[in-house]
C-alpha positions in Angstrom: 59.3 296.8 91.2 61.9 294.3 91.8 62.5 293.4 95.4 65.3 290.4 95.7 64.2 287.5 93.5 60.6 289.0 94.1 59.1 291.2 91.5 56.1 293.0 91.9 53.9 294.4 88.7 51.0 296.5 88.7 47.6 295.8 87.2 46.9 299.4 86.0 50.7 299.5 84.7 50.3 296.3 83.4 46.9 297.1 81.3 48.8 300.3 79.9 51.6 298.1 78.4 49.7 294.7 77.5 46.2 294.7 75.1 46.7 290.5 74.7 48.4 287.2 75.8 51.3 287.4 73.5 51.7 290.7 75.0 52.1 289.0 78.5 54.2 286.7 76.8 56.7 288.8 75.2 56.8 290.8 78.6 57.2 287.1 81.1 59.9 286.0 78.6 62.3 286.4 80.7 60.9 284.5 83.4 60.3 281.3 80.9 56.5 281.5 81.1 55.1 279.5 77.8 52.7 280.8 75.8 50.1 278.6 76.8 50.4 279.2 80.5 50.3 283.4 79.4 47.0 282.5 78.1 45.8 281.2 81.1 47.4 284.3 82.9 46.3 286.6 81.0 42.3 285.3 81.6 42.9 285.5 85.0 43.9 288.8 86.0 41.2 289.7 88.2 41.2 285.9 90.2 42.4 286.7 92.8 45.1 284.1 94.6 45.6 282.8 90.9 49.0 280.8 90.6 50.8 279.6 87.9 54.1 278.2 87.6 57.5 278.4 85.3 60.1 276.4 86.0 62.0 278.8 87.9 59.4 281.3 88.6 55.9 281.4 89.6 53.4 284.0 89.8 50.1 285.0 92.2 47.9 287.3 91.3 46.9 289.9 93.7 44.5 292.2 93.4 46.4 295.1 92.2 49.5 293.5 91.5 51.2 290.5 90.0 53.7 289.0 92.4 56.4 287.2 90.7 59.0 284.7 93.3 61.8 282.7 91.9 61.3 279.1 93.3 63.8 278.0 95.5 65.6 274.7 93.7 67.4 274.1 96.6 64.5 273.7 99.7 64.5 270.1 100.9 62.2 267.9 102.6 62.1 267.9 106.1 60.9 264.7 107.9 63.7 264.4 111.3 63.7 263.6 114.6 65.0 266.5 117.6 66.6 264.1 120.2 66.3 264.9 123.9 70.3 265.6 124.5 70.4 267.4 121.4 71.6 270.9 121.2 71.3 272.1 118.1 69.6 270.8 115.1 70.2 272.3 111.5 66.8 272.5 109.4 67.8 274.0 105.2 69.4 277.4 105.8 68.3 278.1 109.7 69.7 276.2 112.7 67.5 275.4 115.7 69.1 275.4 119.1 67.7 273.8 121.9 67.9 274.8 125.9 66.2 272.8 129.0 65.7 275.7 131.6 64.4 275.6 135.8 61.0 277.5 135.4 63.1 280.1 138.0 65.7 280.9 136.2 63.3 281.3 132.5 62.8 284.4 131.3 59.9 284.8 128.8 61.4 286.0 125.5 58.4 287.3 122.7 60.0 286.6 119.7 58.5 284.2 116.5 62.1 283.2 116.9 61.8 281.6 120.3 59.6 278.5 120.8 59.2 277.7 124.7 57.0 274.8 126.1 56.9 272.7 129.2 59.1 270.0 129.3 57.1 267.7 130.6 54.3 267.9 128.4 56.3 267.1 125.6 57.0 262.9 124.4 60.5 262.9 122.7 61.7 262.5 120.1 60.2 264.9 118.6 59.4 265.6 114.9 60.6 268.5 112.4 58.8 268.3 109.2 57.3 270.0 106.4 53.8 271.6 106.6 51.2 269.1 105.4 47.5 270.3 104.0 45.5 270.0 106.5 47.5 270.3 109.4 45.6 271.6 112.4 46.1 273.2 116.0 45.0 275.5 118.6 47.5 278.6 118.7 48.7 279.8 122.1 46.1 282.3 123.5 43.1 281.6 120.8 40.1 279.3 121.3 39.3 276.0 119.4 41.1 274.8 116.4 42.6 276.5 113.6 44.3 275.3 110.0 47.7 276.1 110.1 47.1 277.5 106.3 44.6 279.8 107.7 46.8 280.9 110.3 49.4 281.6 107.2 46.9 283.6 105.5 46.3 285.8 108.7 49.8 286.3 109.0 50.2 287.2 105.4 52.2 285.0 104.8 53.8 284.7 100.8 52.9 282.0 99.1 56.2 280.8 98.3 57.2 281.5 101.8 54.4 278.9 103.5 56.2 276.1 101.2 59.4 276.7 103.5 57.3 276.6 106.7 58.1 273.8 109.0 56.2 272.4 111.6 57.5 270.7 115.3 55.7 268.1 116.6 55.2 265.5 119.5 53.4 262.1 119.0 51.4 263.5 115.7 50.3 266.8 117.7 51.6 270.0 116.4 53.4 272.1 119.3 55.0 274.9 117.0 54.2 276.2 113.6 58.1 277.7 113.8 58.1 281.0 113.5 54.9 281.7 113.8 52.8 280.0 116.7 52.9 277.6 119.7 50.0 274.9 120.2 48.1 275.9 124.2 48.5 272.6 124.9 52.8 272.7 125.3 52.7 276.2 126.6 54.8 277.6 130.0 52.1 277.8 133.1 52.7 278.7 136.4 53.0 274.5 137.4 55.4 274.3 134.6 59.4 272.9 136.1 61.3 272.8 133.6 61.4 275.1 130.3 62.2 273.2 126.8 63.2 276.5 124.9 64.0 276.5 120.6 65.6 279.0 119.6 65.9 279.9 115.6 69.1 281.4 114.1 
């Protein structure tokens, strides 16, 4: 089932039209899959969170489907600074728009979309970058620490889509996996005076 550049293929519809690798191959062609790397696939349909890679294309297998996502050429590395007068920042295809609010005059907005912390808390500049392995936080409202990949794989999160996830930071800490979670530490408490809100568009 083709859903944008994501295509999805069943393993019991798959089994019905494939009885070896070349099979897979002649079936991946036009997704430029060598033969070689069919091999590999076709030994590890039941691995789950198997990946293998094209070079436009790469599939995960699931456990009762391939997943198939075109790679996006085009996403960049993101390594810049968010100045303290700045309004908005573009980041790839979104833009992030920043606000400093009085604590009376915020109103609490619940969206992924919205990141809201206390200004004071925060050391400027702060940091936009790409998601590194091992990254590591403790998400508003949850005890201790957490990875930020296993917070990914709780959301469900695609795994082309976690290669596009970008995290804002403030002297090394992590204060918003954007999109997804603020850090406790930068959150809005009753002491808090002045709102720093993000917004994502």
């Amino acid at each position: 089932m083709q859903v944008g550049d994501r295509n999805h293929i069943n393993k019991n519809t798959l089994n019905e039209r494939i009885s070896s690798s070349y099979d897979l191959y002649e079936l991946l062609r036009d997704y430029d899959f060598n033969f070689d790397t069919c091999q590999q696939l076709y030994s590890s349909l039941e691995n789950v969170g198997s990946v293998f890679k094209s070079s436009d294309f790469l599939i995960q297998v699931d456990r009762e489907e391939l997943i198939i996502d075109k790679i996006d050429q085009e996403l960049k590395s993101v390594n810049q600074e968010v100045l303290f007068d700045q309004a908005v920042v573009r980041v790839n295809d979104s833009e992030l728009k920043a606000y400093k609010i009085p604590k009376e005059e915020w109103v609490l907005v619940t969206s992924p979309d919205h990141g809201m912390f206390d200004l004071d808390k925060l050391t400027f500049p702060l940091i936009i970058r790409n998601r590194r392995e091992g990254d590591k936080f403790q998400p508003l409202g949850m005890k201790g620490q957490k990875l930020v990949s296993d917070l990914l794989i709780d959301e469900k999160v695609p795994l082309l889509e976690k290669e596009k996830v970008l995290i804002l930071e403030s002297e090394g800490k992590v204060v918003w996996v954007i999109g997804f979670r603020i850090a406790d530490w930068a959150k809005v408490t009753d002491s808090t005076k002045t709102v720093y809100q993000l917004i994502r568009t």
